[in-house]
N, C-alpha and C positions, 0 to 999 in steps of 0.2 A: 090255596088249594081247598081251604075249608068252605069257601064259598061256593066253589064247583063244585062238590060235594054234595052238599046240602041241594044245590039245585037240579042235578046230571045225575042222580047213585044215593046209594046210602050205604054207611059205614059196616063191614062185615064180623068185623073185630073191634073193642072198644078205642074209639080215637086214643089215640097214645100222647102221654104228654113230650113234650118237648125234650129228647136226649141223645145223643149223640147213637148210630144203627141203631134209633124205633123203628119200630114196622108199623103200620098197621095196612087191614086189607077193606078196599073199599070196592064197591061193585055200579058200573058205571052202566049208561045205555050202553052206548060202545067205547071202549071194547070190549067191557064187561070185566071180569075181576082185574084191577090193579092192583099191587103192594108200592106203598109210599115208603121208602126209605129215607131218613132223617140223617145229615152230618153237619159237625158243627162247619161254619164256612172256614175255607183255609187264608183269613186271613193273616198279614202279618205279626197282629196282633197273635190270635191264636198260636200261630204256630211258633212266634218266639219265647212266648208264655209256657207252651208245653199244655196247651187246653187242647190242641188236636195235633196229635204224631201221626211221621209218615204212617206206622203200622195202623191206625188208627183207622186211617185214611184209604189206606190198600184194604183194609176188612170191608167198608162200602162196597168196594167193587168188586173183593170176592164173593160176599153175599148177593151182589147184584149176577153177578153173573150166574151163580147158584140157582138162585131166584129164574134166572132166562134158559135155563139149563130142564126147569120143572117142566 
């Protein structure tokens, strides 16, 4: 994503590092402002680990949906 970025937009908020619900907001030709949200991937690994819970997981999309709600 960081390649599209730099070539299609630039960053509207400072690139965020790597952690599980970042945000950051980047402004593109079209469609113009997007929010990148970060989670860590659900795999097995992860989630037998306890590195990402369901709740963890249901927060992405209630902030995504938040997010599509603005």
């Amino acid at each position: 994503m960081h390649g599209l970025v730099k070539e299609l937009g630039t960053y509207r908020t400072p690139r965020a590092p790597f952690a599980h619900l970042a945000e950051t907001v980047v402004e593109l030709i079209a469609p113009g402002r997007v929010t990148i949200l970060a989670s860590y991937h659900p795999s097995r690994q992860n989630t037998n680990t306890g590195v990402l819970t369901e709740p963890m997981l249901d927060a992405v999309f209630a902030r995504a949906h938040a997010l599509l709600a603005d």
